[in-house]
C-alpha positions as CSV (number, residue, x, y, z in Angstrom):
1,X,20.8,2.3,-16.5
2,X,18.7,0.7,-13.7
3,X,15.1,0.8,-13.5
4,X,13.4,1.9,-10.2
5,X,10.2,-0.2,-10.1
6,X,6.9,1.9,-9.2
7,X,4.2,0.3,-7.3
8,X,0.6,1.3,-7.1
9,X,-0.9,0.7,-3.9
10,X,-4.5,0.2,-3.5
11,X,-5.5,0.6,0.4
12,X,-8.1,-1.3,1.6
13,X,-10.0,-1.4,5.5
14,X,-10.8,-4.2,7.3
15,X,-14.0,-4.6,5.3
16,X,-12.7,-4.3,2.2
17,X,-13.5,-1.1,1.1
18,X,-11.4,1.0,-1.2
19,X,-9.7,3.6,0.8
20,X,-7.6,5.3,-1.9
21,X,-4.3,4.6,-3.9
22,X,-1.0,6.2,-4.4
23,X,2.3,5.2,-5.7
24,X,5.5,5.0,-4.7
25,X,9.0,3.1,-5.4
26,X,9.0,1.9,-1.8
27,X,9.1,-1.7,-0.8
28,X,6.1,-2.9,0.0
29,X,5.2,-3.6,4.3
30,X,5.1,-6.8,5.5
31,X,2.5,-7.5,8.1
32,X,2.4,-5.8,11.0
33,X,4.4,-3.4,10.0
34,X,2.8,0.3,10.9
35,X,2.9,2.8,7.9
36,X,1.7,6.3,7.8
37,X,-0.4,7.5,5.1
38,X,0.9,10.9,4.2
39,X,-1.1,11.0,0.8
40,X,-4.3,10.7,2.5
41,X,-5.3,13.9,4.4
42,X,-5.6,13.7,8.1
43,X,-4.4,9.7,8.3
44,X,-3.6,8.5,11.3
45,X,-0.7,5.1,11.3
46,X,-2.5,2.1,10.0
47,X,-1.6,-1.2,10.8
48,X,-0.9,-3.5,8.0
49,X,-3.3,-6.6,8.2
50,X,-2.0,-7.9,4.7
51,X,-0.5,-7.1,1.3
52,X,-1.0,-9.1,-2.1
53,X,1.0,-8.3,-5.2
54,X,0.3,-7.8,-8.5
55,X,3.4,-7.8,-11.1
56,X,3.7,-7.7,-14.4
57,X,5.9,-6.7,-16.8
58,X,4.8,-3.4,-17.1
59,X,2.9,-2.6,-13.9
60,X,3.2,-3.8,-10.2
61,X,0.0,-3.1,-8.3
62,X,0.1,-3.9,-4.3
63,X,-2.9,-4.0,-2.5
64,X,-2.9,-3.0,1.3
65,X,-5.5,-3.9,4.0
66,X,-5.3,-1.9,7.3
67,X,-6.8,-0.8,10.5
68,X,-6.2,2.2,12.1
69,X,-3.7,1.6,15.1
């Protein structure tokens, strides 16, 4: 049986501030890709400045900085 990995995304503005998390099994953006938050309430698309990745054996954590486009 295969294994669908999970990722926890951390979000992250332009400051650095903690926006909020989810997860998901999607692939994480690349830069400049433009995502749409539908976990957060009223989000407009962000803009991905950057992503870093956390994996592990047991837990993959991907953090997200954005700017509203």
């Amino acid at each position: 049986m295969i294994e669908i990995e999970t990722f926890e995304y951390i979000v992250k503005n332009e400051a650095g501030d903690v926006l909020g998390s989810y997860n998901s099994t999607d692939e994480p953006p690349m830069k400049g890709d433009i995502i749409y938050l539908s976990s957060f309430p009223n989000w407009d698309p962000v803009e991905v400045l950057g992503a870093s990745m956390e994996l592990t054996k047991h837990h993959n954590t991907v953090v997200l900085k954005v700017r509203l486009v």
